[in-house]
N, C-alpha and C positions, 0 to 999 in steps of 0.2 A: 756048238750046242745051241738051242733054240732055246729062249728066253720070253715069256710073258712079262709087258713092261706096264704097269699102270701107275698114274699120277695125275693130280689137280694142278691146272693149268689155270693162271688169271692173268689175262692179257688186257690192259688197259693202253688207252690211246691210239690204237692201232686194230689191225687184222695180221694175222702171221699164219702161215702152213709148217707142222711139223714132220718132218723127214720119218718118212713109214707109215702115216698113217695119211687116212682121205677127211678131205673137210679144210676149212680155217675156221679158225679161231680168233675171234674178237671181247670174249666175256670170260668168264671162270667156268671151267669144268672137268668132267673126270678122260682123260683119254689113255684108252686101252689099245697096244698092239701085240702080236710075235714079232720077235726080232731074231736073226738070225746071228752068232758071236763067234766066229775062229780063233779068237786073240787073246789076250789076259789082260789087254789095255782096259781101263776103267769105261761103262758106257755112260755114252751120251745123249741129250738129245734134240737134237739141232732143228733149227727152224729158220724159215726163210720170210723176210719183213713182204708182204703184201700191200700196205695201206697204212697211211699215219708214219708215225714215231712211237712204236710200240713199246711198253716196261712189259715184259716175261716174268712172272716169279712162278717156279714149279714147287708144290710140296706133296706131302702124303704120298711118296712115293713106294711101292711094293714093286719087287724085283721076283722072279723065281724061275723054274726052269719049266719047259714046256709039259712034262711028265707029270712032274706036282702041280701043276694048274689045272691039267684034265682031270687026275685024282679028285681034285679037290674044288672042282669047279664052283658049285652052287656055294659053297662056304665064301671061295675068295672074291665071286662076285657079290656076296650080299655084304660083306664087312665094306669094299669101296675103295680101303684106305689103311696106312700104316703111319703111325705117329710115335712108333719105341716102345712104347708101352701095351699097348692095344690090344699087339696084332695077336687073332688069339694062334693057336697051334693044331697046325691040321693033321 
């Protein structure tokens, strides 16, 4: 099943690339990909050091499937973010 991943990324000390998407990352910000998922193992999302000695902390993260993302496109990209509480109901 395909899966819409987004999450706030703050990388300090460093530069890192994460696995699936284009770009690195050296500051705080939001990165959105599709992922594609065969398995029922938990995801992840893995990133490889470029520069420095880099601290990764990921948060706000929204998870969903690729179906409910196109539904609900303009909604889940204007919200940005999930925090438990928030996330409104699309």
């Amino acid at each position: 099943m395909t899966y819409w991943v987004s999450f706030d990324v703050n990388v300090t000390g460093g530069t890192v690339s994460i696995i699936g998407t284009q770009g690195e990352f050296s500051a705080r910000q939001r990165v959105s990909y599709m992922t594609y998922v065969n398995n029922s193992s938990p995801l992840s999302a893995n990133y490889s050091v470029k520069s420095g000695s880099p601290t990764v902390t990921v948060t706000n993260i929204l998870i969903c499937t690729q179906a409910d993302y196109l539904a609900n496109k303009t909604l889940l990209d204007s919200i940005g973010y999930f925090d438990g509480d928030t996330m409104p109901r699309a």
